[in-house]
C-alpha positions in Angstrom: 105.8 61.7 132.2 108.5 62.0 135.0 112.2 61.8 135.7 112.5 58.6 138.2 111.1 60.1 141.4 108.6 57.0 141.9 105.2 58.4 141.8 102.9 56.6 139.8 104.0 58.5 136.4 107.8 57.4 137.1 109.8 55.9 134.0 110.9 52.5 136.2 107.9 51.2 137.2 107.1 49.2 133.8 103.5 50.8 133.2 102.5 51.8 129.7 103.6 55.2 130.6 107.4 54.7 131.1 110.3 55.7 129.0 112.3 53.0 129.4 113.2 50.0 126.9 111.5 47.1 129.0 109.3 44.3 128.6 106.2 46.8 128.0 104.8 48.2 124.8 105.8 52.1 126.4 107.6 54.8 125.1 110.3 56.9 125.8 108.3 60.4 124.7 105.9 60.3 127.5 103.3 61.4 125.8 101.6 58.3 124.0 100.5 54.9 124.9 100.7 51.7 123.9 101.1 50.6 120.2 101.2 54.4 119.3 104.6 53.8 117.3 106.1 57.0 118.4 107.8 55.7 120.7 112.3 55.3 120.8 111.5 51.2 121.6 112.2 48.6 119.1 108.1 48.0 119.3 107.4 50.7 116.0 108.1 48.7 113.1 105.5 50.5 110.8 105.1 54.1 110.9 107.9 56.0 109.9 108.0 58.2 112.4 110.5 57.5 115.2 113.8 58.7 115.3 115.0 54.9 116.8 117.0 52.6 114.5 115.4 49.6 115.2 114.2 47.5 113.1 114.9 49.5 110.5 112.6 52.1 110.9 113.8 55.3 109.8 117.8 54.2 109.6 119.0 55.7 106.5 120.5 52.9 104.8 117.1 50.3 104.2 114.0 51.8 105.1 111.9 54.3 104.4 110.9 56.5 107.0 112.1 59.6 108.6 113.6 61.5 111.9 111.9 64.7 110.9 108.7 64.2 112.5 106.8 64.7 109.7 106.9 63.1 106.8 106.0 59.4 105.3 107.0 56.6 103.3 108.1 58.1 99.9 107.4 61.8 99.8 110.9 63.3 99.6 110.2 65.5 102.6 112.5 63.3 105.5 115.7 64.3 106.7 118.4 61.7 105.8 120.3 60.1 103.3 118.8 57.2 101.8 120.6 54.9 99.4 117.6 55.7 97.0 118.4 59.6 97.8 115.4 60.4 97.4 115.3 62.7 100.9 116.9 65.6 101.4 118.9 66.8 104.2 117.3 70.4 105.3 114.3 68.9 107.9 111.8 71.4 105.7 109.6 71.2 102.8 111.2 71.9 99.8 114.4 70.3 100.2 118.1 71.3 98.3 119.1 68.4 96.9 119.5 67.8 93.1 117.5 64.3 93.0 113.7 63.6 91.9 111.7 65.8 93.8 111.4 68.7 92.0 111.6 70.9 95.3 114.8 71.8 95.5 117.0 75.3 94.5 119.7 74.1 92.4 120.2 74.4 88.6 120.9 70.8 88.0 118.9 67.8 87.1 115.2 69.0 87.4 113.4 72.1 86.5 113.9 74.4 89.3 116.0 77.6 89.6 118.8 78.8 92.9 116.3 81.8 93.2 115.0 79.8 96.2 111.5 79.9 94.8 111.0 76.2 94.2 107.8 74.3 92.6 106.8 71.6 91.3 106.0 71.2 88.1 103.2 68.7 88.1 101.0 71.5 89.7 100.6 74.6 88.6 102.2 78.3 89.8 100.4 81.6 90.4 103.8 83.0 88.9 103.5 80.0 86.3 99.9 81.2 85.2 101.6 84.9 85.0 104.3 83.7 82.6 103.1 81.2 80.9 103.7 80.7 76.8 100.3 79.6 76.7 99.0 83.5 77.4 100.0 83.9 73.5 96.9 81.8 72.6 94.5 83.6 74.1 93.3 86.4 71.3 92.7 89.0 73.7 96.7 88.7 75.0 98.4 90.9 72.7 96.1 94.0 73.6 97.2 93.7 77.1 100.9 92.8 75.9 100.8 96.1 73.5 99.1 98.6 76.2 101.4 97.6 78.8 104.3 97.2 76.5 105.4 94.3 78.7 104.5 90.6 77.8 105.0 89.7 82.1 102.8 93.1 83.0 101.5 91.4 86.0 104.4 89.1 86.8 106.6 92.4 86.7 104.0 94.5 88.9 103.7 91.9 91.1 107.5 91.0 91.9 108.5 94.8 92.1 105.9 95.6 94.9 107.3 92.1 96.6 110.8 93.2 96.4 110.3 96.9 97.0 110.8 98.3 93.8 108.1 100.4 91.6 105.7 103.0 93.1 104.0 100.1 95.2 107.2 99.2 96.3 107.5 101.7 98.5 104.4 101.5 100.3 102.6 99.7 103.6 102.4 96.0 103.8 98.8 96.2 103.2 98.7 98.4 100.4 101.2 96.0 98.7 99.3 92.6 99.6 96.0 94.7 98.3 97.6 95.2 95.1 99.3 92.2 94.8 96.0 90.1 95.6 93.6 92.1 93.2 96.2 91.8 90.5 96.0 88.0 91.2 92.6 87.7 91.3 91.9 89.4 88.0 94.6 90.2 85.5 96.3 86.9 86.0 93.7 84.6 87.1 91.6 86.0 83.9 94.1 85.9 81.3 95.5 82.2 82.2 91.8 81.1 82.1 90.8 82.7 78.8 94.6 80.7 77.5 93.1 77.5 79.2 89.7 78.2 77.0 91.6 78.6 73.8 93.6 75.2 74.6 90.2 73.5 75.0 89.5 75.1 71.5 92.7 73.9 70.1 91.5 70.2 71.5 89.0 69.8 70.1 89.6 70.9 67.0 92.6 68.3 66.7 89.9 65.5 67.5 87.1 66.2 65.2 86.8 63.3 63.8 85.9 61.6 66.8 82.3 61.0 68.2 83.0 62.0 71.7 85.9 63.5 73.5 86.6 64.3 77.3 86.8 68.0 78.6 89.6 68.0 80.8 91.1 71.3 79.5 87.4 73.0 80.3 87.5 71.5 83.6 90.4 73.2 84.2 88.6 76.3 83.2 85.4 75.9 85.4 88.3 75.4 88.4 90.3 78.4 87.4 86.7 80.8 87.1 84.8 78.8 90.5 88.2 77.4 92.7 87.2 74.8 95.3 86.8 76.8 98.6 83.3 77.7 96.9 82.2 74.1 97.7 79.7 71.9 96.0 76.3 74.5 96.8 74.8 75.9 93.5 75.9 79.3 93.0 78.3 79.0 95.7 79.1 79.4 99.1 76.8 81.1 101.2 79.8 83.0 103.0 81.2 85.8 100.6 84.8 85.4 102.5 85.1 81.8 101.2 85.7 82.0 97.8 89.1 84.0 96.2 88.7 84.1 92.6 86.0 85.5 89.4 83.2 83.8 90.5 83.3 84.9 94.4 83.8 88.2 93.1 80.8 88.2 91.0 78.8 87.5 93.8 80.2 89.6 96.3 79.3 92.8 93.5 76.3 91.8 93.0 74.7 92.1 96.6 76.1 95.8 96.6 74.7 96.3 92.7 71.7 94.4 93.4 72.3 91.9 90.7 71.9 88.9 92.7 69.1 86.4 91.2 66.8 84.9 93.4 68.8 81.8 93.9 71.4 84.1 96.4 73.8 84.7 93.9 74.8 86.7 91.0 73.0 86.9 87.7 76.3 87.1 85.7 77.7 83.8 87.1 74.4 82.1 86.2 74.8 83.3 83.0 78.3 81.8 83.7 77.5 78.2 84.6 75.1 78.2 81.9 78.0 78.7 79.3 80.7 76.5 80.8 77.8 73.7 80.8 77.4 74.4 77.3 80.8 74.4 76.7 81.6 71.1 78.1 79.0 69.8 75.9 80.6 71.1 72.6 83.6 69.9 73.6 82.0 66.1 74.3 80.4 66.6 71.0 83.2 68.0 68.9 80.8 70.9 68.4 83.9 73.4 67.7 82.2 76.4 66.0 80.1 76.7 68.8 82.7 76.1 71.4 84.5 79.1 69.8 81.2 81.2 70.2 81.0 80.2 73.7 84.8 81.2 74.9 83.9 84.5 73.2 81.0 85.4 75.5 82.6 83.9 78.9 86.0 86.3 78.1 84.0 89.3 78.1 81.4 88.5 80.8 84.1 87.2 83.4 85.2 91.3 83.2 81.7 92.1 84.7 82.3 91.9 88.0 85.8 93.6 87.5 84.0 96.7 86.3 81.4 96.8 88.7 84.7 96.4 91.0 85.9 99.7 89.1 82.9 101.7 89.5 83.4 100.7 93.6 86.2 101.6 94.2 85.8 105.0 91.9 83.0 105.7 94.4 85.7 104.8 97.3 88.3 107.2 96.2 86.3 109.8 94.7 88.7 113.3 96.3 91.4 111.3 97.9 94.8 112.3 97.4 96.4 110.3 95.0 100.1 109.7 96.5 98.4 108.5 99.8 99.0 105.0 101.4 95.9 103.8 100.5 94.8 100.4 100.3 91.2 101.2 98.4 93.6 103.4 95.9 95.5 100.0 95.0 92.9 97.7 94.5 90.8 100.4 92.5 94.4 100.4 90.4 94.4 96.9 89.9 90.7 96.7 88.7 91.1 99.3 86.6 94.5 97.6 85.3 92.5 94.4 84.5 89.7 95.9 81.8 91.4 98.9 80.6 93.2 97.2 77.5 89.9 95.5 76.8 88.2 98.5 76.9 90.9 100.4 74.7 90.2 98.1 72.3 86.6 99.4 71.9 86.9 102.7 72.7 89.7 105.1 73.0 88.0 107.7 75.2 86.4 105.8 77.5 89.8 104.4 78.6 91.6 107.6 78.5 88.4 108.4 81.1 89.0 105.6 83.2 92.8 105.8 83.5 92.4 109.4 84.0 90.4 108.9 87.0 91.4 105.4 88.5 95.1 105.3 87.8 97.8 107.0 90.2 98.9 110.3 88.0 100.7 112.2 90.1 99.7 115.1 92.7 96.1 115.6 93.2 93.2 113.7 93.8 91.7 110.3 92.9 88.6 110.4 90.7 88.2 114.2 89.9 85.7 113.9 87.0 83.9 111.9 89.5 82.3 108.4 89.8 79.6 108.6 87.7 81.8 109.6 84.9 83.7 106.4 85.4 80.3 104.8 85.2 79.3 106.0 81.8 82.6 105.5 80.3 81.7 101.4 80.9 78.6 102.0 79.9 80.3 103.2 76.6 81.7 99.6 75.6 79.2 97.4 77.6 77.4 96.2 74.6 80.6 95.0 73.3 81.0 93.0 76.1 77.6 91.2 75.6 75.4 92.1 78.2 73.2 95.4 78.6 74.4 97.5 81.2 71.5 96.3 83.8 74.1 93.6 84.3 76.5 96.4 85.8 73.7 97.6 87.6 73.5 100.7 90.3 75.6 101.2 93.0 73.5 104.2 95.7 73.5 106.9 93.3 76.0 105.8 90.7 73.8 104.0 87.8 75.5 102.4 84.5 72.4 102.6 82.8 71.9 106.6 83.7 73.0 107.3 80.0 72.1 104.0 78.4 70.2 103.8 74.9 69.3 100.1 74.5 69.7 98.5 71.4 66.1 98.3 69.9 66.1 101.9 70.6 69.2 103.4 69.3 67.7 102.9 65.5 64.4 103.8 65.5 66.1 106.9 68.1 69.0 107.0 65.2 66.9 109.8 62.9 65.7 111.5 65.8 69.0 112.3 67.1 70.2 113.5 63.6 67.4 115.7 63.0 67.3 117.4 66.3 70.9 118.5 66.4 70.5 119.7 62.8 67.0 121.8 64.0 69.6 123.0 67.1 72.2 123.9 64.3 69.7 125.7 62.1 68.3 128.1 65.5 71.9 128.7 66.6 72.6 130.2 62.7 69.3 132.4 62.6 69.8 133.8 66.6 73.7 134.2 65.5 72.1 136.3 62.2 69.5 138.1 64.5 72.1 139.4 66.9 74.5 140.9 64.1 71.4 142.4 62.5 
């Protein structure tokens, strides 16, 4: 540890402390002991990770280790230039070169761009899932491509609040990575998985004839709806803050809606894990036609928690002005962003209610026909997402089901309803003829 003063740490006195190049197994770092191979001795044959050429330990003509510090045998992160040249000479993790690695910013020999934005292709992109030609396979992607009148609606939201441009350009950090995130989590995350579910479809159609298949593509959906940081715990973790995608946000809704079953989490993503279940086992048994039956349910019940969102953040903005630096203004935005093609395509004034009241318009304040409105305009289309609106649940005084007829009473209320409004038109007729007489 010291600089030749002769105390008992000194670098000349041969101990398995000392930086010199000796007849001991020491290291010139002073930090390390014997055998440690970090060392700038000829001892570390083996690990890569000393910046000696000894040996041929991270030279750059025959081995294959580094002098970065950090990287291993093989995984295109070192600092050199190796006669394979397969390194890359910028000491960071996504190198510059134009070799195998995928990481770097040229235009050459791989498949990344100079915008400096590298990836990988073997793994997937949140910008990937955003652009991706497989959104066109998804049934429900045209209605968002048509309302938006942008196939990249997200991507394009998303990229102008990064680089400044657009109305969130313009705002605080936190506003932008509010609206950023919540687009994230729901119009992109939702729309890649619902083109991941119609791949799966497309699977195993093509392999009918066969008595079992795999369900890779569905695994891939479960992943995309659950993520990992939910961890292997039915229904999830028991900390809200873990989890970043559908299913964590299903949960977190339902404590504040009260639609948490008595397992701890939410009744919709039971309903959930029932159908991806099922799915994987129409998939295994080439039971398309089903399959198909299945996707259509999970599309529309994966927006659940996104309108309970809605209603939350309707209750949250209710009389604040609309141009302010709000963070609960953009996620409410973003929510609202997610369903409101969906819900177009059901009904046409219960989306012109929602964007009236949820959307930034101008001058004025947020929510002015008020939460509850916002409320029964889901309740409007909430059969045609599957579920009753106990599903949505109540939110303090904000209820979905305030104005709800339930299905085995809107018939037998059907006659009712006509002949009481024509009784109502007959008295306002005679009371009209009264007064003039």
């Amino acid at each position: 540890y010291d600089d030749d003063d002769g105390d008992e740490y000194d670098d000349d006195d041969g101990d398995e402390y000392d930086d010199d190049d000796g007849d001991d197994d020491g290291d010139d770092d002073g930090d390390v002991e014997e055998d440690d191979d970090y060392g700038g001795g000829n001892e570390d044959d083996d690990d890569d990770y000393d910046d000696d050429g000894a040996n041929g330990d991270d030279d750059v003509d025959e081995d294959i280790g580094d002098d970065d510090g950090v990287a291993r045998n093989d995984d295109d992160y070192d600092y050199g230039d190796r006669e394979n040249g397969n390194d890359d000479n910028d000491d960071g993790a996504y190198d510059d070169d134009a070799n195998d690695d995928n990481y770097d910013d040229d235009a050459e020999d791989d498949n990344n761009d100079d915008d400096g934005i590298a990836f990988n292709p073997k793994y997937n992109s949140l910008k990937n899932m955003a652009t991706s030609e497989k959104r066109f396979d998804s049934e429900y992607f045209t209605v968002y491509q048509e309302y938006f009148q942008n196939e990249y609606y997200a991507d394009t939201l998303i990229m102008d609040t990064f680089t400044g441009d657009g109305y969130w350009g313009s705002k605080s950090r936190e506003v932008k990575a509010a609206i950023i995130s919540t687009t994230l989590q729901t119009s992109v995350i939702w729309m890649y998985t619902l083109a991941e579910m119609a791949d799966a479809i497309s699977d195993c159609e093509a392999k009918r004839g066969y008595d079992t298949i795999e369900s890779h593509e569905w695994d891939e959906v479960a992943a995309l709806i659950i993520g990992s940081l939910e961890g292997r715990k039915e229904g999830g973790s028991d900390d809200v803050k873990d989890g970043q995608l559908l299913w964590n946000l299903g949960n977190m809704r339902a404590f504040e809606f009260g639609r948490a079953n008595k397992k701890g989490f939410a009744k919709s993503n039971e309903k959930v894990l029932n159908l991806l279940f099922s799915g994987k086992g129409q998939i295994e048994t080439t039971s398309c036609n089903n399959l198909k039956d299945t996707v259509q349910r999970l599309e529309h019940l994966l927006l659940i928690p996104v309108m309970q969102s809605v209603i939350e953040y309707a209750r949250l903005n209710e009389s604040r002005p609309s141009m302010g630096n709000s963070v609960e203004i953009a996620m409410g935005e973003a929510y609202a962003n997610a369903i409101l093609p969906m819900v177009q395509s059901y009904s046409q004034p219960a989306a012109d209610v929602i964007a009236k009241n949820m959307l930034v318009n101008g001058v004025g304040s947020m929510v002015p026909d008020g939460a509850q409105a916002v409320a029964d305009a889901i309740n409007v289309v909430i059969r045609d997402f599957g579920v009753e609106c106990q599903f949505v649940g109540k939110r303090f005084d904000i209820d979905t089901c305030k104005n709800f007829i339930p299905n085995v009473q809107q018939k037998k209320e059907s006659n009712t309803i006509h002949s009481n409004t024509w009784t109502a038109c007959v008295v306002l007729a005679l009371s009209s003829l009264m007064i003039t007489l």
